[in-house]
Z-matrix of the N, CA and C atoms (Angstrom, degrees):
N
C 1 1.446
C 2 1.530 1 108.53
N 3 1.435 2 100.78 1 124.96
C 4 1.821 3 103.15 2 164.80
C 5 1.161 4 114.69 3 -90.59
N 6 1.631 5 114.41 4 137.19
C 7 1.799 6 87.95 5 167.70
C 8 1.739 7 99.40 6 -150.97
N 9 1.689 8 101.58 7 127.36
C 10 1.617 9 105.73 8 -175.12
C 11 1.439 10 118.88 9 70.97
N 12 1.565 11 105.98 10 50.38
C 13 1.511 12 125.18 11 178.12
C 14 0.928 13 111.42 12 -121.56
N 15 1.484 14 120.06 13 142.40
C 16 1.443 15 124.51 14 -155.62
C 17 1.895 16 84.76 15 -120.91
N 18 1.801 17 126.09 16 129.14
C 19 1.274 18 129.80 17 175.16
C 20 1.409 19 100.42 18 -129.13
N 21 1.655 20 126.20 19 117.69
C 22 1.553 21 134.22 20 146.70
C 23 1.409 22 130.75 21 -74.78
N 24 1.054 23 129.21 22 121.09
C 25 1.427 24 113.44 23 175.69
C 26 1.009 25 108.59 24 75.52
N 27 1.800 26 164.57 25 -54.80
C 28 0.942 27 160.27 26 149.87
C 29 1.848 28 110.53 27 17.94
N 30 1.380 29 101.14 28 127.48
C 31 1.252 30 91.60 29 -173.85
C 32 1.516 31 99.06 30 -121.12
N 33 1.458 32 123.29 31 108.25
C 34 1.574 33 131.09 32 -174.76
C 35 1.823 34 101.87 33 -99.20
N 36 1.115 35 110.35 34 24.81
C 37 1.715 36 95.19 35 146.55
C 38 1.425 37 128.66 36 -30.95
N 39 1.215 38 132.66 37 -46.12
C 40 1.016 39 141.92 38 -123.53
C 41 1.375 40 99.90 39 -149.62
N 42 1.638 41 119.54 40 30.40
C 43 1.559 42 124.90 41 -155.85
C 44 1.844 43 90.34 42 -98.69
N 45 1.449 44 120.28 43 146.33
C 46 1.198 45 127.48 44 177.59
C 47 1.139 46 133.47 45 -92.64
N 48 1.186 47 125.73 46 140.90
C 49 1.857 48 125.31 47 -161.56
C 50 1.546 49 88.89 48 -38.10
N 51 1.626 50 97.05 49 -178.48
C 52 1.644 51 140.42 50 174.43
C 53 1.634 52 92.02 51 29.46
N 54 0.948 53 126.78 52 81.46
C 55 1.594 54 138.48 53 154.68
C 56 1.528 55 115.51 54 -100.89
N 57 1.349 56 124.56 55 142.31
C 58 1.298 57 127.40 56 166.28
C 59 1.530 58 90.77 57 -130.83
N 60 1.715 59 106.72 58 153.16
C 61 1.525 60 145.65 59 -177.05
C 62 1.203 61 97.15 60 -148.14
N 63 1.504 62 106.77 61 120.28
C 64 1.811 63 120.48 62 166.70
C 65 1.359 64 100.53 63 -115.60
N 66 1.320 65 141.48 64 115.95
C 67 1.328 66 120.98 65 151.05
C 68 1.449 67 112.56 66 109.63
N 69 1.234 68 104.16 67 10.26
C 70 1.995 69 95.54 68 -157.51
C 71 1.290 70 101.07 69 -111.26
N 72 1.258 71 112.30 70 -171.81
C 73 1.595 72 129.74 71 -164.71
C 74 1.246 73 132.84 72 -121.65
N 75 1.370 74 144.67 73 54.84
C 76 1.373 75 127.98 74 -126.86
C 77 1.491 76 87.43 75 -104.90
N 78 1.535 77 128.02 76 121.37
C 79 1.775 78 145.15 77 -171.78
C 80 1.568 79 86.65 78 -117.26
N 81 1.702 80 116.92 79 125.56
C 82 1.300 81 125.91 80 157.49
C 83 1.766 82 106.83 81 24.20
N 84 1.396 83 87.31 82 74.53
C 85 1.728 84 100.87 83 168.18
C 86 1.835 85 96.35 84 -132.46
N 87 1.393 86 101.37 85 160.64
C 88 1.555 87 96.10 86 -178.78
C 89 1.702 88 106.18 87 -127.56
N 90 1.520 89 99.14 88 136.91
C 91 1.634 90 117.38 89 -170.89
C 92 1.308 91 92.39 90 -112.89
N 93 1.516 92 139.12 91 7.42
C 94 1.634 93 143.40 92 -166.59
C 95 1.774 94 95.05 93 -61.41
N 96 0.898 95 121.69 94 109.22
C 97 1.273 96 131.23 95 141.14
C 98 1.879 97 104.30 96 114.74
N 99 1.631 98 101.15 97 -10.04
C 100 1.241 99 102.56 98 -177.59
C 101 1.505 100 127.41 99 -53.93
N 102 1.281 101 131.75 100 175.76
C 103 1.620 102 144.09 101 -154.96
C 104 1.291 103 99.52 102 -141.87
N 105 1.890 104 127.48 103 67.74
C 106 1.156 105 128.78 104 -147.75
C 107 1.932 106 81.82 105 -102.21
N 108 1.341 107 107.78 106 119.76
C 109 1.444 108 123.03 107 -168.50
C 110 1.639 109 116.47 108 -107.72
N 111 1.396 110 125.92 109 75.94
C 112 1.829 111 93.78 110 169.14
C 113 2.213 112 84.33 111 91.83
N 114 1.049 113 129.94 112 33.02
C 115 1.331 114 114.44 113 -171.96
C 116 1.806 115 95.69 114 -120.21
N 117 1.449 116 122.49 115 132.12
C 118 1.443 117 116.68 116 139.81
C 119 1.511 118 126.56 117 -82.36
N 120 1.366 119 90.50 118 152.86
C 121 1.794 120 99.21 119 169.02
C 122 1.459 121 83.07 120 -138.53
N 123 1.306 122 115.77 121 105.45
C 124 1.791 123 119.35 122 148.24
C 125 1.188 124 104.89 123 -86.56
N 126 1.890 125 121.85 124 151.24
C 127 1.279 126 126.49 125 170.43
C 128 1.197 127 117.81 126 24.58
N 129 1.084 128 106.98 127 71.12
C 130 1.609 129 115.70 128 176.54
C 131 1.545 130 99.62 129 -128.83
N 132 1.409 131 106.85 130 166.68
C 133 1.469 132 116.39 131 155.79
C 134 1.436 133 136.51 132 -151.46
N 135 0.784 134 124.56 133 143.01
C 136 1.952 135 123.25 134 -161.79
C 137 1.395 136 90.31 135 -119.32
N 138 1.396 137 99.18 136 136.14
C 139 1.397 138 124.29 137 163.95
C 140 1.758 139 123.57 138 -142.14
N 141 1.618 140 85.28 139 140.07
C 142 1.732 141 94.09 140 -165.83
C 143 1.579 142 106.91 141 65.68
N 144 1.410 143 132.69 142 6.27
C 145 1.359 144 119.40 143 -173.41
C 146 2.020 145 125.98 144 -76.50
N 147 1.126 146 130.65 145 171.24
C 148 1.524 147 121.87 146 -171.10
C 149 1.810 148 89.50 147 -109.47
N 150 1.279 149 100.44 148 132.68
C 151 1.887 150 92.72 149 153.56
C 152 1.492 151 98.79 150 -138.63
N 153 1.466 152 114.90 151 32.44
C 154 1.381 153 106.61 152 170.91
C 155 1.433 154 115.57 153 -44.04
N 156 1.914 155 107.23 154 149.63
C 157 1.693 156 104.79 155 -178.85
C 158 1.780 157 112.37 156 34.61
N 159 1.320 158 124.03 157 43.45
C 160 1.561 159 104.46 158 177.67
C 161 1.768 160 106.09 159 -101.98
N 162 0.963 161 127.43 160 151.17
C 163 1.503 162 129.15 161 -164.50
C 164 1.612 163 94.50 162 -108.70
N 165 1.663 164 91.17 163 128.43
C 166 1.714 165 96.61 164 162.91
C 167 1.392 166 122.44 165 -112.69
N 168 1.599 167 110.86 166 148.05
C 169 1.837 168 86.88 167 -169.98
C 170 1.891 169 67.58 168 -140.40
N 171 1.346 170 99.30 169 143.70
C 172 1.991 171 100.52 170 173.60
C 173 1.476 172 117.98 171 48.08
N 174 1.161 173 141.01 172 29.00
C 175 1.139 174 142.29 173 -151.61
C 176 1.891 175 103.03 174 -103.95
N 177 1.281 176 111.56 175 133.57
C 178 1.715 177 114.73 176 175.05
C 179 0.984 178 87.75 177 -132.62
N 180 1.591 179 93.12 178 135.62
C 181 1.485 180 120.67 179 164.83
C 182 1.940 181 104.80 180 -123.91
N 183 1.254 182 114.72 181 106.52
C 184 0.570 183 116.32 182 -179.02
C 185 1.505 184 123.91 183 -109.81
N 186 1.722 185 124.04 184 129.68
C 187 1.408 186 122.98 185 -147.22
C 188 1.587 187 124.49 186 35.74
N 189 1.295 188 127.49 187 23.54
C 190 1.235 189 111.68 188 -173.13
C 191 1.491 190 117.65 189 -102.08
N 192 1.784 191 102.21 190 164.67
C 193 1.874 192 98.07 191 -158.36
C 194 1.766 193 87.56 192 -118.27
N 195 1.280 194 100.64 193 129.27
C 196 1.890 195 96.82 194 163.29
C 197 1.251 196 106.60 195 -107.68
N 198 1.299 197 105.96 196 140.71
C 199 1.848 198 123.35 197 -167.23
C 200 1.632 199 108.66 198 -123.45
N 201 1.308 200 120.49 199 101.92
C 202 1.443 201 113.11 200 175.44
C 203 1.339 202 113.82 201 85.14
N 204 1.177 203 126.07 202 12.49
C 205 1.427 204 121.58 203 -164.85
C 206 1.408 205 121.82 204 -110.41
N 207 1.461 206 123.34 205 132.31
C 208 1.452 207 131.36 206 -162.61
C 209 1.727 208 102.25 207 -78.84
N 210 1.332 209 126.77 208 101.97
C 211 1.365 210 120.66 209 171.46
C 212 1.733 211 111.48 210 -110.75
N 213 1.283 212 131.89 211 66.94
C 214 0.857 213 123.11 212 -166.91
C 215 1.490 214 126.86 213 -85.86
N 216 1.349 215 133.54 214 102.04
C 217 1.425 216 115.90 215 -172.57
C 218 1.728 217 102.39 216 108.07
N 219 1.209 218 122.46 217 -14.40
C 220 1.485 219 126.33 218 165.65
C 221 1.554 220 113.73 219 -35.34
N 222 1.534 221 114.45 220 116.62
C 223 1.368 222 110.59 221 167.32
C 224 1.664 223 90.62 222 -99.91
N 225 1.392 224 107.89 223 110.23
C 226 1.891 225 107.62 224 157.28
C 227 1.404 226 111.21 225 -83.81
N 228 1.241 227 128.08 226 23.15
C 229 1.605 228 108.84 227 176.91
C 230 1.524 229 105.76 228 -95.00
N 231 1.215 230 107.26 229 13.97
C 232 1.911 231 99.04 230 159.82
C 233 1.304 232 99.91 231 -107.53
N 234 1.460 233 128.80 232 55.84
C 235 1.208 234 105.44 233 159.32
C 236 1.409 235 104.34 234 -106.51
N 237 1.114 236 122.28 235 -172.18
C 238 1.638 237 133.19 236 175.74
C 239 1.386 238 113.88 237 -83.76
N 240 1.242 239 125.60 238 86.63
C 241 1.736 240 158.00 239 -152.38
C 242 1.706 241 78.97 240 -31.23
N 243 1.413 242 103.05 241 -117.63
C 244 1.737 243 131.69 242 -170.80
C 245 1.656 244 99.64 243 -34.42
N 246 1.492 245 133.23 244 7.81
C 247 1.391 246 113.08 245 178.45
C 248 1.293 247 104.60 246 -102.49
N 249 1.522 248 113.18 247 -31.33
C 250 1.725 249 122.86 248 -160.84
C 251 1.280 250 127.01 249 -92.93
N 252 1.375 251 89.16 250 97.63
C 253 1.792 252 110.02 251 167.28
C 254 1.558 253 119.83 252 -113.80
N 255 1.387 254 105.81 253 123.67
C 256 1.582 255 125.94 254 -151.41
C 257 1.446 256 92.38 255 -146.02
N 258 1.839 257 103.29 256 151.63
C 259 1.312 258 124.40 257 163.47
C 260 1.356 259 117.31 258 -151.53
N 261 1.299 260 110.98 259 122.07
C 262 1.251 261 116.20 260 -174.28
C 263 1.798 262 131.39 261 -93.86
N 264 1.239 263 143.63 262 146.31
C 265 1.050 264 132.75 263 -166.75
C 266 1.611 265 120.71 264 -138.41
N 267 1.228 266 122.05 265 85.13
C 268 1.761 267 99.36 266 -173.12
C 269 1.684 268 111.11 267 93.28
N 270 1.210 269 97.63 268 22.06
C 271 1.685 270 113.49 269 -167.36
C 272 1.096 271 95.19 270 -91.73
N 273 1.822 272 117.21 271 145.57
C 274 1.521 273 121.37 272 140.73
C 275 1.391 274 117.95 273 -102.09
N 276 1.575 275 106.44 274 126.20
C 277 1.671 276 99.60 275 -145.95
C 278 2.154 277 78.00 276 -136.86
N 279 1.489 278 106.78 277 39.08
C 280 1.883 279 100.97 278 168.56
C 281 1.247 280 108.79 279 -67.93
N 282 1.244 281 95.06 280 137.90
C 283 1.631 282 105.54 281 150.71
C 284 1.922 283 103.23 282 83.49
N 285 1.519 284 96.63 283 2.25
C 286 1.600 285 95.21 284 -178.96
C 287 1.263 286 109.48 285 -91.88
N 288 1.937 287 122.33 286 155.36
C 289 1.274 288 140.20 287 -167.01
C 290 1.595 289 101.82 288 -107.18
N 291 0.957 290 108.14 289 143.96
C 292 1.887 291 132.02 290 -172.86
C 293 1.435 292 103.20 291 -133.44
N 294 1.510 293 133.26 292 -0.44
C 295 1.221 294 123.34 293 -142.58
C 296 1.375 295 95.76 294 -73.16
N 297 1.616 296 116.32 295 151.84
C 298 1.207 297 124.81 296 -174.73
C 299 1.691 298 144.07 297 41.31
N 300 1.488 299 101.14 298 22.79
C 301 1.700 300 118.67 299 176.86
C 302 1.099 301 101.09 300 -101.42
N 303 1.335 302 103.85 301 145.12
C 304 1.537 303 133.90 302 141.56
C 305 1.580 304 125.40 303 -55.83
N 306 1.288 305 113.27 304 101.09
C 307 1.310 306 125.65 305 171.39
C 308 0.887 307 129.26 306 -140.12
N 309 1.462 308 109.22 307 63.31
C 310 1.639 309 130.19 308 -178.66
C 311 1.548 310 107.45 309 -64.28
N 312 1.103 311 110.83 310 132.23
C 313 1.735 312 129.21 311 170.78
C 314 1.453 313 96.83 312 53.51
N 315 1.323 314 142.39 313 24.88
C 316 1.340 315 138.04 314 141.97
C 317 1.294 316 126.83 315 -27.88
N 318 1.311 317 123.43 316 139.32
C 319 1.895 318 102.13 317 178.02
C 320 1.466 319 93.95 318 -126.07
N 321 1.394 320 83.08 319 145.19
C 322 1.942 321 104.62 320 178.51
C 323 1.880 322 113.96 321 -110.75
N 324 1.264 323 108.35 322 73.43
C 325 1.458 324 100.31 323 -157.11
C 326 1.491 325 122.66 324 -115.13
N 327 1.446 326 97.61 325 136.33
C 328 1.766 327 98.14 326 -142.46
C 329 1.423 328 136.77 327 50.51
N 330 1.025 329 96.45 328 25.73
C 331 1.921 330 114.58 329 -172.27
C 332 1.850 331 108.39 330 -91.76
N 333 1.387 332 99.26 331 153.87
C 334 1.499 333 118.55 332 -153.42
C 335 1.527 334 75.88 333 -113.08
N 336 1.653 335 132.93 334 124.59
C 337 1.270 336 111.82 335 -176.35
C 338 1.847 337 80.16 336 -145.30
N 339 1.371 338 119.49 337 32.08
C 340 1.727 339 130.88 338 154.98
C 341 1.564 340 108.23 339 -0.36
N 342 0.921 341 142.35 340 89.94
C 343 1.222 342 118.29 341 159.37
C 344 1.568 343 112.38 342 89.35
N 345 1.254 344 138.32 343 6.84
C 346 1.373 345 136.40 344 179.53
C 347 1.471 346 102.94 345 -84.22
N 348 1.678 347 108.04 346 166.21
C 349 1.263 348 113.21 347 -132.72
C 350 2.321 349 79.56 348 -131.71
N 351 1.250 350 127.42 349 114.38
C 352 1.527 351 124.35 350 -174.24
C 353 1.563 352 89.52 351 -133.92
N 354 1.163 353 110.23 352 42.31
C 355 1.799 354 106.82 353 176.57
C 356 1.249 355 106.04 354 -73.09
N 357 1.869 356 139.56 355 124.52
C 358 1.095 357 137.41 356 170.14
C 359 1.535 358 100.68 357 77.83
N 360 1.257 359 115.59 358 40.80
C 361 1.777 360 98.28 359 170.62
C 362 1.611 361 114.00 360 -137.53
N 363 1.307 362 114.25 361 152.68
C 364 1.083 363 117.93 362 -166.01
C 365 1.912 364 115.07 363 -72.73
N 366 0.530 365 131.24 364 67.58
C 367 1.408 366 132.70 365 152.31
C 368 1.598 367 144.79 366 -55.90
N 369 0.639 368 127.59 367 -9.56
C 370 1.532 369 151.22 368 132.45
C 371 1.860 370 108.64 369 26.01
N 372 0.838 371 120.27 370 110.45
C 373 1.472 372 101.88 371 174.51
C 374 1.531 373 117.98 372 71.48
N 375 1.396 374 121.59 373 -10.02
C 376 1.758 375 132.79 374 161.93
C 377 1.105 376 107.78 375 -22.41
N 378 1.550 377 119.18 376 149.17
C 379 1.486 378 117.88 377 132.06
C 380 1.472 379 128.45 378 -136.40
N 381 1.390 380 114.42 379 155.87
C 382 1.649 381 108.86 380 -134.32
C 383 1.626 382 65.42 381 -155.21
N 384 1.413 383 116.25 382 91.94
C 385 1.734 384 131.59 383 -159.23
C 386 2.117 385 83.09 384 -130.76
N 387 1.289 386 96.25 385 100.39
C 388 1.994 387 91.74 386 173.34
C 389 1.190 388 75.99 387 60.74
N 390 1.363 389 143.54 388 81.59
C 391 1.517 390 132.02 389 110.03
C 392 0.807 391 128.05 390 -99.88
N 393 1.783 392 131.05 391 125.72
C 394 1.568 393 119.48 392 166.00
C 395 1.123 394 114.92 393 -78.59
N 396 1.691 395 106.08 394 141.30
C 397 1.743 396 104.01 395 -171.45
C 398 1.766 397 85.60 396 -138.40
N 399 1.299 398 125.33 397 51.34
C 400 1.254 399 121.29 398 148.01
C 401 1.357 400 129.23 399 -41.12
N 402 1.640 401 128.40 400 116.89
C 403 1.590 402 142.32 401 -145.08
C 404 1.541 403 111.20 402 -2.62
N 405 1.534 404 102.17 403 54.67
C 406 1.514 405 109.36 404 145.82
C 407 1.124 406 145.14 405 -77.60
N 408 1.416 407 121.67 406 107.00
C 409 1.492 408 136.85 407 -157.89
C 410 2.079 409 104.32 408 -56.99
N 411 1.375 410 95.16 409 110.37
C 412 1.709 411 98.00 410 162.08
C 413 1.797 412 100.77 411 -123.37
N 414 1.379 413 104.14 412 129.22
C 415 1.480 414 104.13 413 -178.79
C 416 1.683 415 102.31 414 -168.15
N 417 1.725 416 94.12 415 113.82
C 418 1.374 417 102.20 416 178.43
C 419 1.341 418 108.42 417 61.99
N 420 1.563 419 100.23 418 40.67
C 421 1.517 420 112.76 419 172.43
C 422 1.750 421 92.11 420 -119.20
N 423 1.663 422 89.19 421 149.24
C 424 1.691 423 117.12 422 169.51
C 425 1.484 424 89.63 423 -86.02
N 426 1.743 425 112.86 424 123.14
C 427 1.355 426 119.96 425 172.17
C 428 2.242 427 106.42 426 -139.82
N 429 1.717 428 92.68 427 25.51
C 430 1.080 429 93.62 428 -174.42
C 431 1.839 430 116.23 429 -65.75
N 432 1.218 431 116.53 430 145.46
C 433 1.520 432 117.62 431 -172.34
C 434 1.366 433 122.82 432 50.32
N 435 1.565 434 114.48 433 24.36
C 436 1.658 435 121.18 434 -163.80
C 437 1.845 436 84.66 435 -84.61
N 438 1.107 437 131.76 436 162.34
C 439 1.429 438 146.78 437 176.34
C 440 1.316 439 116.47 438 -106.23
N 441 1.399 440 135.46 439 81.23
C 442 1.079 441 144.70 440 -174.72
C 443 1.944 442 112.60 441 -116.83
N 444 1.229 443 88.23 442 43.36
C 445 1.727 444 101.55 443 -170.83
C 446 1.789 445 102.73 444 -90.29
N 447 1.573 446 123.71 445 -25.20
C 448 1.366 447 110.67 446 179.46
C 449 1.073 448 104.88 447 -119.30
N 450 1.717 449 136.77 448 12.45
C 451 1.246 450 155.66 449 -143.32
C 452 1.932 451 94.79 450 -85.19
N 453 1.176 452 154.90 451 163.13
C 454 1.320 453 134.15 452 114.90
C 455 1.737 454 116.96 453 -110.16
N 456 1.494 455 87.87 454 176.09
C 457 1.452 456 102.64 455 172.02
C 458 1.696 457 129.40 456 97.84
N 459 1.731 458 99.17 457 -16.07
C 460 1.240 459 96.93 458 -145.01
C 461 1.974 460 99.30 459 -100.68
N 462 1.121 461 111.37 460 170.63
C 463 1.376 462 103.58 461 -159.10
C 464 2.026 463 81.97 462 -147.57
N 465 1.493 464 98.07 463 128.09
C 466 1.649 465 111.81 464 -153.43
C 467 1.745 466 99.92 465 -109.30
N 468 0.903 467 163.73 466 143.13
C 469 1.398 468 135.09 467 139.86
C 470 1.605 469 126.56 468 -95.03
N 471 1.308 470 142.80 469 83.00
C 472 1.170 471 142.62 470 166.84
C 473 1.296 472 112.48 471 10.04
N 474 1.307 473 105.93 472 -72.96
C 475 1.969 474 103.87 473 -166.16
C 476 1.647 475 109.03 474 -71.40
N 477 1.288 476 124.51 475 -1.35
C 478 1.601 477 111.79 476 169.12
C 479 1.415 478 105.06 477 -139.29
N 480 1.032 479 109.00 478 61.64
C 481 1.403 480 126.29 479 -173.12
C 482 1.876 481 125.65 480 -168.24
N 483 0.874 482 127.19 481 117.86
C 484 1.616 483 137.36 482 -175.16
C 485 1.444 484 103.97 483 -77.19
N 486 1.468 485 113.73 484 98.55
C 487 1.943 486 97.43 485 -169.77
C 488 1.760 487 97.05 486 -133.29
N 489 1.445 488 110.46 487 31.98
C 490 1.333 489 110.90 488 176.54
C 491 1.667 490 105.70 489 -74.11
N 492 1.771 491 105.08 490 141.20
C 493 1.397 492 123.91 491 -142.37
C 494 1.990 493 145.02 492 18.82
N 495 1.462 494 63.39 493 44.47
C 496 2.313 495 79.83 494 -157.05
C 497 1.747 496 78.92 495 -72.30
């Protein structure tokens, strides 16, 4: 267990199952391509970090904020459903999968979310403040009271979609 460690540059490609992080700091370290297995991050936060193509299998993120960080192609639906609460900031998050999570009152801010995939997920209370959501899939998503007032790009459909007071 880590807890309240500050890592620069560190490159955890190559990071090993059943890890816990309480408290730590991850500044321009790269997770690009990693096989993050069975790992916590409580209250943590990454900034400027890569998780391009990184694979999640059991993964909790718990309270944590990503700042600036390139996630391109991220499938998060292996994370650990009811644990993961995340906020993102200044993220490139293309081509990444959400399918079927809970991410009530999540914020998506200033985030590039190109092409990501929130089919069947709870969204509820979101905010998507300067997000581009160029042909980003929402379908049979809860997007009630989500804030998509400075958002562009994004194209909603009423009949398969929950958009009461969005």
């Amino acid at each position: 267990m880590k807890e309240d460690l500050k890592y620069k540059g560190v490159d955890f490609s190559d990071i090993e199952s059943d890890r816990e992080f309480y408290g730590c700091t991850f500044e321009e370290c790269s997770f690009a391509r990693a096989k993050l297995t069975n790992v916590l991050f409580s209250r943590c936060e990454f900034i400027r970090c890569d998780f391009s193509l990184c694979k999640i299998y059991g993964v909790s993120f718990q309270d944590v904020r990503f700042v600036g960080c390139k996630m391109l192609g991220v499938d998060f639906t292996g994370c650990k459903g009811l644990l993961s609460s995340f906020d993102f900031e200044k993220c490139l998050l293309q081509f990444s999968s959400f399918i079927g999570m809970k991410l009530k009152s999540c914020n998506f801010i200033d985030c590039n979310l190109e092409e990501a995939d929130f089919t069947e997920c709870n969204l509820a209370e979101a905010n998507f403040d300067c997000a581009v959501l160029n042909r980003t899939v929402f379908f049979h998503t809860n997007l009630e009271q989500a804030d998509f007032s400075t958002a562009i790009g994004y194209e909603i459909d009423p009949r398969h979609n929950s958009l009461r007071k969005a």
